[in-house]
C-alpha positions in Angstrom: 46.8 -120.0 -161.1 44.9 -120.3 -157.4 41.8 -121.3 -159.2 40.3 -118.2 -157.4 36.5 -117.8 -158.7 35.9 -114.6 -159.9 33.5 -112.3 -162.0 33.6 -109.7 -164.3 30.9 -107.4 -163.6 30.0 -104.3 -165.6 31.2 -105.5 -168.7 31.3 -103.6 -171.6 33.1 -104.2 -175.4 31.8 -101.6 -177.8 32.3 -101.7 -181.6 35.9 -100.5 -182.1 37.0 -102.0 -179.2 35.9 -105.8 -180.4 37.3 -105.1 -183.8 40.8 -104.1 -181.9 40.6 -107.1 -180.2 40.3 -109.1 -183.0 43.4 -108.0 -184.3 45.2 -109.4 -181.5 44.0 -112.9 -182.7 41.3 -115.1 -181.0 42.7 -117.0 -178.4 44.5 -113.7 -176.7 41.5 -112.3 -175.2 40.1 -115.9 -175.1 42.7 -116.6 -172.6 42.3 -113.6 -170.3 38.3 -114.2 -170.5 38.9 -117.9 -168.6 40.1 -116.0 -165.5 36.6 -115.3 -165.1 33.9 -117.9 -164.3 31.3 -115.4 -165.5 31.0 -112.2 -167.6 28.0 -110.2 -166.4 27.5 -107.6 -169.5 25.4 -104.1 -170.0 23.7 -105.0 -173.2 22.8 -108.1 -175.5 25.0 -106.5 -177.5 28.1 -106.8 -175.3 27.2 -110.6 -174.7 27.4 -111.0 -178.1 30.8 -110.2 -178.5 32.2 -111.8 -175.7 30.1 -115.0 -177.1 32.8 -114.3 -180.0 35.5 -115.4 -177.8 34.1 -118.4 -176.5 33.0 -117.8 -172.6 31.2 -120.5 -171.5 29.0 -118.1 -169.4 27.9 -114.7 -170.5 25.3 -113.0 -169.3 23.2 -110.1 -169.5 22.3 -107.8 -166.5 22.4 -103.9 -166.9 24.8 -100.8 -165.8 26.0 -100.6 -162.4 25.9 -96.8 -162.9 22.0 -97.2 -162.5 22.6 -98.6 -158.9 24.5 -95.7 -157.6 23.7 -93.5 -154.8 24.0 -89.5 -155.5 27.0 -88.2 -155.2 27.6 -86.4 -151.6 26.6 -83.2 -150.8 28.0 -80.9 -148.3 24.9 -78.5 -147.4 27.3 -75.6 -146.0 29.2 -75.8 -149.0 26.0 -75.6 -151.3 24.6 -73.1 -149.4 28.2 -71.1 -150.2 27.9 -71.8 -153.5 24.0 -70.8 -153.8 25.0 -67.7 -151.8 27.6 -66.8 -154.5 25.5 -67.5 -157.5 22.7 -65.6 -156.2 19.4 -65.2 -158.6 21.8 -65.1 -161.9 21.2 -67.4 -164.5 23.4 -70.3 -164.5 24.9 -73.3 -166.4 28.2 -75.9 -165.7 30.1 -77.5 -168.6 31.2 -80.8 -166.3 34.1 -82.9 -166.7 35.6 -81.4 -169.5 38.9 -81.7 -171.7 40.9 -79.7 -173.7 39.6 -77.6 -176.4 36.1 -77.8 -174.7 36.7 -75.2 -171.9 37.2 -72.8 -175.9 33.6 -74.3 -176.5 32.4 -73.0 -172.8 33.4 -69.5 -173.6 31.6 -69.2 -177.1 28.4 -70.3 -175.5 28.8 -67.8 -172.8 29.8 -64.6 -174.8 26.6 -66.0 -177.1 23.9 -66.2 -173.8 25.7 -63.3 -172.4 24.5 -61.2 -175.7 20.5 -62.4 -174.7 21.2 -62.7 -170.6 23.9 -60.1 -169.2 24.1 -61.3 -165.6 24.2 -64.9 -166.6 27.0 -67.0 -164.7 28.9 -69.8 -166.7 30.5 -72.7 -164.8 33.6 -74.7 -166.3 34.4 -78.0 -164.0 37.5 -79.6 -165.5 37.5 -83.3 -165.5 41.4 -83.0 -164.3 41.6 -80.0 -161.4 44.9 -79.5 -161.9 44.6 -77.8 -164.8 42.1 -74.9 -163.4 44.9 -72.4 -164.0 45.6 -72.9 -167.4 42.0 -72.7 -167.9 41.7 -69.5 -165.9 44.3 -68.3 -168.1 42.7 -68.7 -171.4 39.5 -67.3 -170.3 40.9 -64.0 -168.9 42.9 -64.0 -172.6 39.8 -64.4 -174.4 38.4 -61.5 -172.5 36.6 -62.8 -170.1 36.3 -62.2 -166.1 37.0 -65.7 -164.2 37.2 -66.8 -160.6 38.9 -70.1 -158.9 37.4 -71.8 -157.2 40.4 -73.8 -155.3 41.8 -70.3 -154.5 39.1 -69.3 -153.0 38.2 -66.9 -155.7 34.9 -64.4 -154.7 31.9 -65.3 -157.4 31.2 -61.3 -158.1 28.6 -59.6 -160.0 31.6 -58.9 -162.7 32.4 -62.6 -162.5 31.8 -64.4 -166.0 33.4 -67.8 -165.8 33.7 -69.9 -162.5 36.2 -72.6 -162.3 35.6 -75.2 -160.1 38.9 -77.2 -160.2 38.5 -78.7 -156.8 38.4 -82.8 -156.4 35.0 -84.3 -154.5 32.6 -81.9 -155.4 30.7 -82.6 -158.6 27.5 -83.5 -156.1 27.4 -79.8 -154.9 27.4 -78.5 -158.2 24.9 -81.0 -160.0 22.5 -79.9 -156.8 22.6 -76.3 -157.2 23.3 -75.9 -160.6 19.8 -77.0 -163.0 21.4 -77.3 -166.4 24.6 -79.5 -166.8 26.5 -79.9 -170.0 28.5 -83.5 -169.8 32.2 -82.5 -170.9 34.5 -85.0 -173.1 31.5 -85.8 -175.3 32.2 -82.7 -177.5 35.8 -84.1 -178.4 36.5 -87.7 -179.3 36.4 -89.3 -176.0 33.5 -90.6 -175.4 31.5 -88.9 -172.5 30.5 -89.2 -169.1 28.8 -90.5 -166.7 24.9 -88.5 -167.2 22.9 -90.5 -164.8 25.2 -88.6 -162.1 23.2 -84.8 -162.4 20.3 -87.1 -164.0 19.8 -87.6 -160.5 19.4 -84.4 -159.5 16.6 -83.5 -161.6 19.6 -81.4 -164.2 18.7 -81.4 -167.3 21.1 -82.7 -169.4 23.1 -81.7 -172.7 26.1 -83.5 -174.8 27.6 -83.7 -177.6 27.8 -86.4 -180.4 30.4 -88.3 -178.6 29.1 -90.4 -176.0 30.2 -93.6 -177.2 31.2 -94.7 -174.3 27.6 -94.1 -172.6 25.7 -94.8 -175.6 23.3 -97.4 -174.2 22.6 -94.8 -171.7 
């Protein structure tokens, strides 16, 4: 109503989220585009769509995500963490979601048959449930520790849980092999350029939709 100019950066409209729109009728999402003066979009594809529901300007750039900076690292704490982990073999399931964290322990009990000392690391994409997940684990018969209780990392420890907020950096820098969590359940990934940048490599599932470009 103030005639303020302003931009939508970033944009992104996959597939089943055009169709959805759609269903709301044309001139909805028409409307809501016209608070923007311009769209700036991740992908022809994208600009396409939007085209759909006449924006006069539309245009292609690329993913912000490819501009960001690492995430922070706090050397003492890596150097904690290192110190924990020691020389064992190690892995992180990052960000993930219910019915995933199942997932983390069949792949562990499965290495653990080949590598007995390796160390499995589940990073839940919401903290506050690191003690239901510590839960299930010790019920499926495996040894855990917590990280936001300041659980020791033993040589019995099977299972880390690091269900603390603002450090995914320290992890994807001392940890080499990083699983991205939600894309093994319908919701569509995260973000893999994050350990992409520290040299991890990089595993997911068939459900990166919302990363697909990526």
């Amino acid at each position: 109503n103030r005639h303020i100019p302003a931009i939508l950066m970033n944009a992104r409209m996959g597939e089943t989220s055009f169709k959805r729109w759609g269903r709301f009728g044309h001139g909805f999402l028409s409307r809501l585009l016209k608070t923007f003066d311009m769209c700036l979009t991740q992908s022809a594809a994208e600009k396409i769509r939007l085209d759909h529901f006449d924006h006069t300007d539309v245009r292609v750039t690329d993913n912000l995500k490819y501009a960001a900076v690492k995430l922070p690292v706090r050397q003492s704490a890596k150097d904690e963490l290192q110190g924990h982990i020691r020389n064992r073999p190690v892995w992180q399931f990052a960000s993930t979601h219910p019915g995933e964290e199942d997932l983390a322990c069949n792949v562990h009990k499965r290495l653990a048959e080949k590598i007995p000392n390796v160390l499995s690391v589940i990073i839940p994409r919401h903290p506050a449930r690191g003690l239901d997940i510590y839960n299930n684990v010790q019920a499926a018969g495996f040894i855990p520790a917590l990280r936001s209780r300041g659980d020791a990392v033993t040589s019995e420890t099977d299972i880390y849980i690091a269900d603390t907020m603002g450090e995914m950096g320290i992890f994807f820098d001392a940890v080499d092999i990083t699983v991205i969590g939600g894309s093994f359940v319908a919701h569509g990934g995260h973000n893999p350029i994050e350990p992409a940048q520290f040299g991890n490599l990089v595993i997911y599932g068939q459900h990166m939709f919302n990363f697909k470009l990526i």
